[in-house]
C-alpha angles and dihedrals in degrees: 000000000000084000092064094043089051090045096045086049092049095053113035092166081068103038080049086051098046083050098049090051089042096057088040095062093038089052086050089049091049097048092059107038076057088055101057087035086065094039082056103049088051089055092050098048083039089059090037096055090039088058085043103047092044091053119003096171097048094047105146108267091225131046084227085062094045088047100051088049098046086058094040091052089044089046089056097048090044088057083054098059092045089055094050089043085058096045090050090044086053091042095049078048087064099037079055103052096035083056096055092054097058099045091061088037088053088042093054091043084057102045084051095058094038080061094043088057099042089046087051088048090055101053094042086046088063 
C-alpha cells in the first residue's frame, strides 16, 4: 500500500490522469444509472395517472394498495404475453412444417416432369 501512495506522490501528472479517467467513467456510470432513474419515475406517474384518470373516486387509499394492484394488473398482462409467445411459437411450428411439405411436394413435382422431359428427348433423339 505504502508503494502506491509513494508512486502516486512521485508522479502527480499520473495520479492527475488515473483521476481524470476515474471521474469520466463515473460520470458515464452516473449518467446512466439518471437515465433509467428517469425512465422509472415516468413509468411510475404513467401507471399512476392511468389508475387516476380511470377511477378517480375509487383511487387506493394507501400507496401499499395501489402497489399490490399495479403488479397484479402487470402480472396479468404479463400471463397474457407468455400465452401469445407460446401460440406464436405453435403457429411458426406449422408455417414450418407446412413449409416442409411443399417444398418436397414442389421437388418431386420437379423430378416428375425432369423425367418426363428426358423421357420425351429420348424418344425424339431416335
Amino acid at each position: 500500500m505504502q508503494d502506491f501512495v509513494r508512486i502516486f506522490s512521485e508522479h502527480p501528472l499520473a495520479t492527475m490522469a488515473v483521476c481524470f479517467a476515474a471521474l469520466v467513467i463515473l460520470y458515464f456510470i452516473f449518467k446512466r444509472l439518471v437515465k433509467v432513474a428517469l425512465v422509472i419515475l415516468i413509468i411510475a406517474l404513467a401507471i399512476a395517472g392511468y389508475f387516476y384518470f380511470k377511477n378517480p373516486d375509487q383511487r387506493p387509499a394507501t400507496l401499499g394498495e395501489a402497489w399490490d394492484k399495479a403488479r397484479d394488473e402487470t402480472g396479468r398482462v404479463v400471463d397474457k404475453g407468455k400465452a401469445a409467445v407460446e401460440k406464436g411459437k405453435e403457429l411458426i411450428d406449422k408455417g414450418i412444417d407446412a413449409g416442409k411439405e411443399a417444398v418436397d411436394k414442389g421437388m418431386d413435382t420437379a423430378d416428375r416432369v425432369g423425367k418426363a422431359f428426358k423421357e420425351d428427348g429420348k424418344d425424339q433423339g431416335k
